[in-house]
N, C-alpha and C positions, 0 to 999 in steps of 0.2 A: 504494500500500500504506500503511496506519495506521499511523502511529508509536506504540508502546507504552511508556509509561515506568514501571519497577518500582522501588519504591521500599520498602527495607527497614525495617521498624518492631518494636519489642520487641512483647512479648506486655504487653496491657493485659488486666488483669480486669476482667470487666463487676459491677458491683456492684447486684444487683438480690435482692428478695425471691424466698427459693425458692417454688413455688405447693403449696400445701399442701390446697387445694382438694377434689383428686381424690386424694386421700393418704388413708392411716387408718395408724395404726399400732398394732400387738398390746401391749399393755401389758406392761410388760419383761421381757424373756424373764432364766431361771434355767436352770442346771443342770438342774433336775428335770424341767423344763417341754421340754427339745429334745426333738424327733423324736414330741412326743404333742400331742395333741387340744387343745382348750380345756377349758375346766377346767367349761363348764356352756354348753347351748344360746344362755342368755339374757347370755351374759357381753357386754359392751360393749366396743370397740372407741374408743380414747381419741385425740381429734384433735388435734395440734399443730403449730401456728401456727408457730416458729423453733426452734432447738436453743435458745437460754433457757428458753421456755415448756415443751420435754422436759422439761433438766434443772429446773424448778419440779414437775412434774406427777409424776414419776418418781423423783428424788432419790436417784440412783444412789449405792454406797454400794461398800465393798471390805474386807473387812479378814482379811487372811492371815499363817499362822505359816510360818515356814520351820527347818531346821535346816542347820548349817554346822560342818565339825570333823569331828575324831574323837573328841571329847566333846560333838558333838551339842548346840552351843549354839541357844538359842530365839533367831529374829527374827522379831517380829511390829510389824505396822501396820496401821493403822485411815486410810481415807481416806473423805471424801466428797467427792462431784463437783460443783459451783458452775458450772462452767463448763467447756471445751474445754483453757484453759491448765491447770487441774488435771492434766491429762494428761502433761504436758509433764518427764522427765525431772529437769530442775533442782524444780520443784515438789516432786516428788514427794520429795524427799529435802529437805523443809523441815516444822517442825512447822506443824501445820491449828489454826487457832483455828477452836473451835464455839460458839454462846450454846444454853443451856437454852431449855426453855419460859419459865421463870420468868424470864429474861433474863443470870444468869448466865454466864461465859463459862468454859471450860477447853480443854484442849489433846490433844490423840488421841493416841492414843501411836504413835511410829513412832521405830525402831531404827533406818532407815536413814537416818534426820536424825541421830543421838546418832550413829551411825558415822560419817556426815559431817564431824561438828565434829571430831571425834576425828582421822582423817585430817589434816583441814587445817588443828589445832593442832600435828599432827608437821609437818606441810609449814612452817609458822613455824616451828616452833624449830629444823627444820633450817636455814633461812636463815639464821637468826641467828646460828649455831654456824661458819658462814661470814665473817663478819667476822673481820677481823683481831684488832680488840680483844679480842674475844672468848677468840679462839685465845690471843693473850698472858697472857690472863686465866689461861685454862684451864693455860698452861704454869707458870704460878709456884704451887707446891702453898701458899702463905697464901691467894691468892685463889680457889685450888679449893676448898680448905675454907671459905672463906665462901662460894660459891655453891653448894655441895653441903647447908651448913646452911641456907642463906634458901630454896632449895630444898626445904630439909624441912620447914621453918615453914610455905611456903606450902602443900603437902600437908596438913600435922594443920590449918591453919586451913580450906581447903575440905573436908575432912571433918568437921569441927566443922557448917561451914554446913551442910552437906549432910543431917547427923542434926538439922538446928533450931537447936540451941544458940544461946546468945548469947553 
């Protein structure tokens, strides 16, 4: 009888080009467009090489409002998709730099990055308020009243930046 020997190994991904060949893909589907026809006999059918070449050819785009509250606050954001890590929850809560045609650059707007900072500037200064110095600080009302005043200063100055000022 044959001796057999099994030998256990992790899982290795094979890294090869997907074949793209015998592929066509419908040019990107919308909302409006599920569950109906094409849009004309003669429409073309657009072939792509990798998911880079998609997202170059296609230039997937998103940008939705939400509401939150019982005053119905606006959150909206603007994304565009570069790539697969765009996807990627951490991303998605960072501001998009975009360049114009003209080569200009600016920044998309998304609330769920301004919310972010916001979050984990409280998550710091609750740490901080955890130190002991701190706490001693806060116990002696001369040093609460100076940091409740440098506190306010630093308020009217980033509102100062915040309208332009100088």
């Amino acid at each position: 009888m044959p001796l057999v020997k099994v030998v256990r190994k992790g899982v290795t991904p094979a890294v090869r080009k997907v074949p793209t060949s015998t592929a066509a893909a419908m040019l990107p589907m919308t909302l409006n467009r599920v569950g109906g026809e094409a849009v004309s006999e003669t429409e073309d059918l657009l072939k792509v090489e990798d998911l880079g070449d998609a997202f170059r050819k296609f230039e997937p785009k998103l940008s939705f409002r939400g509401y939150a509250g019982p005053e119905e606050t606006e959150f909206r954001s603007e994304f565009e998709f570069r790539s697969i890590k765009d996807f990627d929850p951490e991303n998605l809560q960072k501001r998009q730099e975009v360049k114009d045609a003209d080569g200009a650059s600016h920044f998309l707007r998304n609330d769920l990055a301004d919310l972010k900072q916001n979050i984990d500037l409280l998550y710091r200064l609750k740490d901080r308020w955890k130190l002991p110095a701190v706490r001693r600080a806060w116990g002696n009302a001369a040093q609460r009243e100076e940091i409740v005043n440098a506190l306010g200063k630093l308020r009217s100055e980033l509102e100062r930046v915040a309208e332009g000022e100088k």
